[in-house]
C-alpha positions as CSV (number, residue, x, y, z in Angstrom):
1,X,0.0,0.0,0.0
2,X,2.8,2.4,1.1
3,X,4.8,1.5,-2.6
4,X,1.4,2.4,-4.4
5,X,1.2,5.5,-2.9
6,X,4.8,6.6,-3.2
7,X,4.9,5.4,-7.4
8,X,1.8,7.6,-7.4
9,X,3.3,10.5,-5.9
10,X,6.6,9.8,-7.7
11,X,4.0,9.7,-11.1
12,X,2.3,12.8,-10.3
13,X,5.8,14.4,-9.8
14,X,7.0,13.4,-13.4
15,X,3.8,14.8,-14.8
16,X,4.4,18.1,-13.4
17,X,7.3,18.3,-14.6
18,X,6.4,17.4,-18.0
19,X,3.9,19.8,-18.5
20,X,5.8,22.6,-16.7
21,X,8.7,21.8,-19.3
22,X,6.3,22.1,-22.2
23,X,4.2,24.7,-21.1
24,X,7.5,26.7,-20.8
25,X,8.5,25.9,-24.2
26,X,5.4,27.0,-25.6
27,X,5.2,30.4,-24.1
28,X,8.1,31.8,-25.0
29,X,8.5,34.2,-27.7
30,X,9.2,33.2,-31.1
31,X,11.7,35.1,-33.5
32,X,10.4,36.3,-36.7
33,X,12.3,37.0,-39.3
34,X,11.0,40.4,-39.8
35,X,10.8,41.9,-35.8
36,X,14.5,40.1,-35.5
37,X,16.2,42.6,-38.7
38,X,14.0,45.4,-37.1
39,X,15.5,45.0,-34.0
40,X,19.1,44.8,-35.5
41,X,19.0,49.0,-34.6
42,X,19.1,47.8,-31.0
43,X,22.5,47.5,-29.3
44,X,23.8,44.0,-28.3
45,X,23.1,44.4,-24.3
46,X,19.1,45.1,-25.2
47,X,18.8,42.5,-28.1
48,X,19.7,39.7,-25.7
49,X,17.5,41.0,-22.7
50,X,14.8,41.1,-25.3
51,X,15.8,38.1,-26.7
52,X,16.7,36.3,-23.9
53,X,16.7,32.1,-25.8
54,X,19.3,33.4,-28.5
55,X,22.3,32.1,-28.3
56,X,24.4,34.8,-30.6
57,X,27.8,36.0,-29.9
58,X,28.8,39.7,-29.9
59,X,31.0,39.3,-33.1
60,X,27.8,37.2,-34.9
61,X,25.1,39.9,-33.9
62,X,27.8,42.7,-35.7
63,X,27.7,40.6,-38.4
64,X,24.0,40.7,-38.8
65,X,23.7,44.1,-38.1
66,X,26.5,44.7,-41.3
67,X,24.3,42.1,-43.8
68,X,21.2,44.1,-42.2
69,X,22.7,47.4,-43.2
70,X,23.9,46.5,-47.0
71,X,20.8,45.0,-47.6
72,X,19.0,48.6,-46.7
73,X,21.9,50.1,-48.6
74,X,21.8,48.9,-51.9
75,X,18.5,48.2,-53.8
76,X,17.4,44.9,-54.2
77,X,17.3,45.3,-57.8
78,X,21.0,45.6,-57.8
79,X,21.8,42.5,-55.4
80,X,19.2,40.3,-57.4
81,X,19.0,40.9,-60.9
82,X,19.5,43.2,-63.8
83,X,16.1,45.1,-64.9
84,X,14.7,46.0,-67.8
């Protein structure tokens, strides 16, 4: 009776901390693609409190911020193809 009881507690623990784990997965922001180059203007120190879950290094988010800025830079119909 007393090993019924402690698998069932040791079961209800598990569940818990299944669903906490997903729960937690499923509210957390997602990056799109489009608020992520917007917020390239933002120095490093505030893109990753508002990003927390990215894991991107100083010298990668410069980078991003330089392909960011070339793509505002030059047109796109210069980096894609010539025009009529």
């Amino acid at each position: 009776m007393t090993q019924e009881i402690l698998w069932l507690i040791l079961i209800g623990i598990v569940a818990w901390i299944v669903v906490w784990l997903v729960t937690r997965e499923i509210g957390t922001p997602k990056l799109h693609g489009l608020q992520k180059e917007v917020n390239l203007r933002l120095t490093y120190k505030r893109y990753t409190q508002i990003y927390p879950g990215t894991n991107i290094t100083y010298e990668q988010y410069k980078k991003m911020q330089a392909q960011h800025a070339y793509r505002k830079a030059v047109s796109s119909t210069k980096i894609k193809r010539m025009v009529r």
